[in-house]
N, C-alpha and C positions, 0 to 999 in steps of 0.2 A: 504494500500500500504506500501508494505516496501522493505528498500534496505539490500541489502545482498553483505556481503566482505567475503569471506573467510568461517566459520562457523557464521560470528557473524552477529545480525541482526539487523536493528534500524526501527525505526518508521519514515513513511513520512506521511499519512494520512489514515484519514478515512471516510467512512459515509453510508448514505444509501441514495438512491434513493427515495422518497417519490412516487405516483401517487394517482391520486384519485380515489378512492374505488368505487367511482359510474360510473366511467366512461365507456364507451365503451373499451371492453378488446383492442382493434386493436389501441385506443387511447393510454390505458394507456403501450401496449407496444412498441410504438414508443415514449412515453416519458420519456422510460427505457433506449431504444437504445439511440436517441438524447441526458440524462443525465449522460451517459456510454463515449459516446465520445467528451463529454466535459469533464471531469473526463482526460480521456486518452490524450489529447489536453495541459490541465494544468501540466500533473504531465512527459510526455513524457515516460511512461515505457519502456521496453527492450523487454519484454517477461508479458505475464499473467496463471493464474492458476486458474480450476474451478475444481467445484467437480465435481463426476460421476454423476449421475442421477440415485435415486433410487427410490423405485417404494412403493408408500405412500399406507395405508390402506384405503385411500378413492381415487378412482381414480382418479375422478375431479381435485384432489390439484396435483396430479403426472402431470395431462395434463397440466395445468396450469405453473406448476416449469416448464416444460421443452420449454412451449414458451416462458417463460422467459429466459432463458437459452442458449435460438437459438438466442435469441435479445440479449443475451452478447457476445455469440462467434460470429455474426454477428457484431456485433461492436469494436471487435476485430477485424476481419478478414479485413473490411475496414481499419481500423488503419495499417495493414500490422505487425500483433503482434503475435506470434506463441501463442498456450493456449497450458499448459500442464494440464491432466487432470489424478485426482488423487480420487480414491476410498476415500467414507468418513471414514472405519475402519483404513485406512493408515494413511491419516489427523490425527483423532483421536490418533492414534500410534505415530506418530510424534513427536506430541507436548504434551502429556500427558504420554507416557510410554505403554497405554494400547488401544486398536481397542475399546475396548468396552463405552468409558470411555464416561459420561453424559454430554449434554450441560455446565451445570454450570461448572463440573471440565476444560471443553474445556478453556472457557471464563475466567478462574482463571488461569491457567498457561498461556494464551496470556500475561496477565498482567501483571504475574513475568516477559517471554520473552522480555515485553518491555517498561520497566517501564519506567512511568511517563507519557506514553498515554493515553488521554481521548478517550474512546473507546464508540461509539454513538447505543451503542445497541447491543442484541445479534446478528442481521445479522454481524454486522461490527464486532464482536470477530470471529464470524465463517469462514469470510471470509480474515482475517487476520490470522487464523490458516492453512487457505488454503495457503496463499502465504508464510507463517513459513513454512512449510512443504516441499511446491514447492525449496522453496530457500535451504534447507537439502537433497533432492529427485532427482529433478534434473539433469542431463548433466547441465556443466555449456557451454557457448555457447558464 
């Protein structure tokens, strides 16, 4: 999560959702939804940002990302929270210079963008570049 003034952007938090691996998928993603909007409860956003959805070399993970993905903008949607949604080559564009550009370089310019945050992972760089991106992309509103 970050707040955005003008061009410039600072750090409010981060993290990631954990669930358990063995669980019944219906479980683990209503513990997605439920950790999403405690998340959104604490932090009171304005607006949120997700990526596109794009389509993996092994189906499975593609079906999978995107119920997870329905249990975020559903829990946004409860929150009454607009999602802007933004292609991952643009993301990448954004905050890097280049569409093309690798996880790791994503995850290294997040950290110049906002220095001195401890950053809990690559989910939490990726999706912190989301809201870097969101917050430069954009209508402001």
């Amino acid at each position: 999560m970050i707040r955005a003034e003008g061009s410039r952007v600072s750090h409010v938090a981060n993290g990631q959702i954990k669930t358990d691996a063995g669980a019944p998928m219906a479980e683990r993603l209503a513990a997605l939804q439920a950790g999403l909007a405690e998340v959104i409860a604490a932090h009171s956003p304005t607006r949120a940002a997700a990526e596109e959805i794009f389509v993996n070399k092994n189906p499975q993970s593609t079906l999978k990302l995107a119920q997870a993905r329905g249990c975020v903008l559903a829990a946004c949607g409860a929150a009454g929270l607009s999602v802007n949604e933004h292609a991952a080559r643009l993301v990448k564009k954004a905050v890097t210079g280049t569409g093309g550009a690798e996880k790791a370089q994503v995850a290294a310019m997040v950290k110049v963008l906002l220095p001195g945050a401890a950053i809990a992972g690559s989910d939490a760089a990726d999706a912190l570049a989301v809201a870097i991106a969101d917050a430069h992309l954009a209508p402001r509103t």
